[in-house]
C-alpha positions as CSV (number, residue, x, y, z in Angstrom):
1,X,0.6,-16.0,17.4
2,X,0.1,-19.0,15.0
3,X,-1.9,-21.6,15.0
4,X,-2.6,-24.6,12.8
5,X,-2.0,-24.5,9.0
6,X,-0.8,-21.0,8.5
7,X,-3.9,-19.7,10.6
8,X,-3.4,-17.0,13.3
9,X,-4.6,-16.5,16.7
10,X,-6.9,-13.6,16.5
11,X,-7.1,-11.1,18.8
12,X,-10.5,-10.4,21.2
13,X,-11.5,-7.5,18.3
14,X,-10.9,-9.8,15.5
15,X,-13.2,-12.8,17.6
16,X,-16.5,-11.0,17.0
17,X,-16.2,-10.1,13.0
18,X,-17.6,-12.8,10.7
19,X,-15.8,-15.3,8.8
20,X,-15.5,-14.5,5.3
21,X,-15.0,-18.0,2.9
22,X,-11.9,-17.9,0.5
23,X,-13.8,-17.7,-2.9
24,X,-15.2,-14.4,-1.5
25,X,-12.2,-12.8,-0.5
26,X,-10.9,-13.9,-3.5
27,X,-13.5,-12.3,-5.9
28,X,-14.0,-9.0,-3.8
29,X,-10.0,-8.6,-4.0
30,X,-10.2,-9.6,-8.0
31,X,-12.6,-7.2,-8.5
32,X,-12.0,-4.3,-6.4
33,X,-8.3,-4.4,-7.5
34,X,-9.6,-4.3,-11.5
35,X,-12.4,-1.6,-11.1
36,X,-9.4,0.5,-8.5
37,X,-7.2,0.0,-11.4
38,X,-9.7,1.3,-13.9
39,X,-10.0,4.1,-11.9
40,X,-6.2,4.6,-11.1
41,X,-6.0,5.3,-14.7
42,X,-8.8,7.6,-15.2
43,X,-7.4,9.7,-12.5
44,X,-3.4,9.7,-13.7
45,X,-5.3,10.5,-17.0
46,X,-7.9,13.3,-16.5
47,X,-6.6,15.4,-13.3
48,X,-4.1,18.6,-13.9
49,X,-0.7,18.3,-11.8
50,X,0.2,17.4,-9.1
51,X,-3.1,16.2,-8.6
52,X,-2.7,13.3,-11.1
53,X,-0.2,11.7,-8.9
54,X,-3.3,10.3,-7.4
55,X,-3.8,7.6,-9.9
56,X,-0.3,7.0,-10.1
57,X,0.3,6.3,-6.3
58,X,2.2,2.9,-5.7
59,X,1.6,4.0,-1.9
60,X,-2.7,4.1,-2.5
61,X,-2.3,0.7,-4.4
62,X,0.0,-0.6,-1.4
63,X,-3.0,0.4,1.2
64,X,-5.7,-0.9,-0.8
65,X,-3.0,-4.3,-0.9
66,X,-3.1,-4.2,3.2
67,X,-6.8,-4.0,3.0
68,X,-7.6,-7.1,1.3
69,X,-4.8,-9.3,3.4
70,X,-7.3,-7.5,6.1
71,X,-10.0,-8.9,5.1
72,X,-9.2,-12.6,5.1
73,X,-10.7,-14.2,8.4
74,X,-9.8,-15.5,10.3
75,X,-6.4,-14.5,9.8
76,X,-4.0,-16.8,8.0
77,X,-0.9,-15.6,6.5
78,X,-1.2,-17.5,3.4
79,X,-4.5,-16.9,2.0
80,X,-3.7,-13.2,3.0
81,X,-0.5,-12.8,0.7
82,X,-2.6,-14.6,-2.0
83,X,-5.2,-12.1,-1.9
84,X,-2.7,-9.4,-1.9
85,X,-1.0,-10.6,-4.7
86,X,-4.3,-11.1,-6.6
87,X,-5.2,-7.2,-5.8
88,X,-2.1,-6.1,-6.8
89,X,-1.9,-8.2,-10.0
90,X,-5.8,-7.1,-10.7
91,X,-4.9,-2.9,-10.2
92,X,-2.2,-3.5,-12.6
93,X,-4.6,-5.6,-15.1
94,X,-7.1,-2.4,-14.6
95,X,-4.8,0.2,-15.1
96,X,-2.9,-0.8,-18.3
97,X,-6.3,-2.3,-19.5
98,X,-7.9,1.1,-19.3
99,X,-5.0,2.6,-21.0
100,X,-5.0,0.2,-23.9
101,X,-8.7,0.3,-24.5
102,X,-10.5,3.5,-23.0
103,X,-7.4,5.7,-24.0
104,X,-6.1,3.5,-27.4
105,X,-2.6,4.1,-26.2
106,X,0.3,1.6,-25.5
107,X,3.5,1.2,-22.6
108,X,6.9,0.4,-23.1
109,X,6.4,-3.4,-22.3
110,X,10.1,-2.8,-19.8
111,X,8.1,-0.6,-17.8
112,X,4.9,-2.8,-17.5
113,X,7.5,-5.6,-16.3
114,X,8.9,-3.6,-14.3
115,X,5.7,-2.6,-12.3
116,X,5.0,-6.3,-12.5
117,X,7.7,-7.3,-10.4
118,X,6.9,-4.9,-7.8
119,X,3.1,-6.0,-7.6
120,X,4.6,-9.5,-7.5
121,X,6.9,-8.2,-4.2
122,X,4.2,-6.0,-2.7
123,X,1.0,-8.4,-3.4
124,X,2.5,-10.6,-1.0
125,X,4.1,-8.0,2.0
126,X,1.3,-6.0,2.0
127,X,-1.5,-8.4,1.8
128,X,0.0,-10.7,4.9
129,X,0.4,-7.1,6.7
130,X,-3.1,-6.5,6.5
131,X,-4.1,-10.0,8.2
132,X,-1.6,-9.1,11.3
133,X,-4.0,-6.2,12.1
134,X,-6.1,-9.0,13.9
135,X,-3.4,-11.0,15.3
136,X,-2.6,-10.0,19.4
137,X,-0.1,-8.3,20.3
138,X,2.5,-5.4,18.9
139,X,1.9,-6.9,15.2
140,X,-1.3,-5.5,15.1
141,X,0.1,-2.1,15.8
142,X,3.2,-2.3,13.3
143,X,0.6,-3.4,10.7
144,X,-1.2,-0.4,10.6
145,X,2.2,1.4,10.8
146,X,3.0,0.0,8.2
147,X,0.6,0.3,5.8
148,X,0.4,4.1,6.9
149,X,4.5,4.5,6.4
150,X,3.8,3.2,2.7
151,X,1.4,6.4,2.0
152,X,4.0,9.0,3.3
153,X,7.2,7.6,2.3
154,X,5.9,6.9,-1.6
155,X,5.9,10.7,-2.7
156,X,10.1,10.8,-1.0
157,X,11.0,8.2,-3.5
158,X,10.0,10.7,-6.4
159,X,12.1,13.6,-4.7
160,X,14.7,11.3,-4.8
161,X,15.0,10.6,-8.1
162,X,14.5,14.4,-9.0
163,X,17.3,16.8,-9.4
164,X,15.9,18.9,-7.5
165,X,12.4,19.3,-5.5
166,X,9.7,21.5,-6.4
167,X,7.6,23.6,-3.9
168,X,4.7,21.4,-4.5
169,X,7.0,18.2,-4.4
170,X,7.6,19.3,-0.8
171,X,4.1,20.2,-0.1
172,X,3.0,16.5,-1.3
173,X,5.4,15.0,1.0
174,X,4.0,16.7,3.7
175,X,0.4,16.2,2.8
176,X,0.9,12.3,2.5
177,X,2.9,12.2,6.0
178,X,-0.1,13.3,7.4
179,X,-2.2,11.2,5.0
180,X,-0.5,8.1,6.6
181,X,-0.3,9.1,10.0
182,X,-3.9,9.2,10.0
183,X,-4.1,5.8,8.2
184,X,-1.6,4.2,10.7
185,X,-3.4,5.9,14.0
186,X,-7.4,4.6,12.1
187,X,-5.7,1.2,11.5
188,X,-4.8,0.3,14.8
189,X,-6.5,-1.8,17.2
190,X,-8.4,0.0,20.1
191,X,-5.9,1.6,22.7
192,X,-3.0,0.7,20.4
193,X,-3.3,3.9,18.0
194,X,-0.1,5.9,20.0
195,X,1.7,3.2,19.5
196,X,1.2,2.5,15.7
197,X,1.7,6.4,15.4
198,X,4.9,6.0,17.2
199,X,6.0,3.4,15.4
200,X,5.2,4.9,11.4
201,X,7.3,7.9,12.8
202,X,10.3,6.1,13.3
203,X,10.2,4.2,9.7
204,X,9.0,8.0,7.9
205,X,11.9,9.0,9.5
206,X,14.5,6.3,8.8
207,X,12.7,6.5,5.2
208,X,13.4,9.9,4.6
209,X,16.7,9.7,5.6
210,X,18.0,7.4,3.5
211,X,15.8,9.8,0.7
212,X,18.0,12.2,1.8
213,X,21.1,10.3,1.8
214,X,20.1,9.6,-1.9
215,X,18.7,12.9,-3.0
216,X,22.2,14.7,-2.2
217,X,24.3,12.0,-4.0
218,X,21.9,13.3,-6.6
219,X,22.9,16.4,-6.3
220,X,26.5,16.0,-5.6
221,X,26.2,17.4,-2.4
222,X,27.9,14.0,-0.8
């Protein structure tokens, strides 16, 4: 699966899409992370509940993450979790940037840390993920899993931390199961979309019960 200096074998799909150099990945992740960011924060801004969760979505930012690493050909793992990291560090640049000079407001510098050190963790993951979707082999498939796993399992988290779900909280978590089953099954390489659908299952579902495990400590119901 690797070859020399970090670079991966690509699979027969990945053989006939064009090289892209470095200093273009670079720049298309650097920019579409800032102007996504932008945007990110225009939506958490402007749309009513529950619908402003959309700008807020660490799993949207995570997916956009595994497309850059999927962009970087031919695949290397390296140059992959650099361009991750770069979109993630760009979204957050766009997002708080907006928020400082479009809406004149400030953030509790903990909590811009705090979001840093994630983007710092999930730069990396998600952006070598995204490569492995051209690599032979099951890695392609538990790429696109993957990435798809991040969209549903995302809105869980929030439940978790709640004292007690919403209607609508559960009607988000269903909405963004689906959401990244479709993601997972559209990611996959041809012939292998069962089996990244298969695969996002089982992590949803180990996800959501350790959600659960959580949500009724919560409560006090464990």
């Amino acid at each position: 699966m690797r070859g020399v200096a970090g670079v991966l074998t690509p699979s027969a799909d990945a053989v006939v899409l064009p090289e892209l150099s470095r200093a273009a990945t670079a720049r298309t992740a650097a920019v579409t992370g800032l102007v996504a960011g932008v945007v990110s924060f225009a939506a958490y801004d402007a749309l009513p509940a529950p619908w402003d969760r959309l700008g807020g979505s660490a799993g949207l930012w995570c997916l956009l993450t595994w497309w850059a690493g999927r962009r970087v050909r031919p695949p290397s793992l390296p140059w992959a979790a650099l361009a991750g990291l770069v979109t993630q560090l760009c979204l957050l640049a766009g997002f708080y940037g907006a928020l400082v000079v479009l809406a004149g407001r400030g953030e509790d510098p903990r909590r811009v840390l705090a979001w840093a050190v994630l983007a710092l963790l999930a730069g990396p993951l998600f952006g070598a993920l995204g490569t492995l979707r051209w690599v032979r082999g099951w890695p392609a498939s538990a790429s696109a899993a993957l990435a798809g796993a991040a969209v549903a399992l995302e809105p869980l988290v929030g439940v978790a931390e709640s004292t007690g779900p919403a209607d609508e909280d559960l009607w988000w978590c269903a909405a963004a199961t689906v959401t990244g089953l479709v993601v997972a099954a559209a990611g996959a390489p041809r012939g292998r979309w069962l089996q990244a659908v298969a695969l996002a299952v089982v992590v949803v579902a180990v996800g959501a019960g350790a959600v659960a495990v959580l949500a009724g400590r919560q409560l006090g119901l464990l």
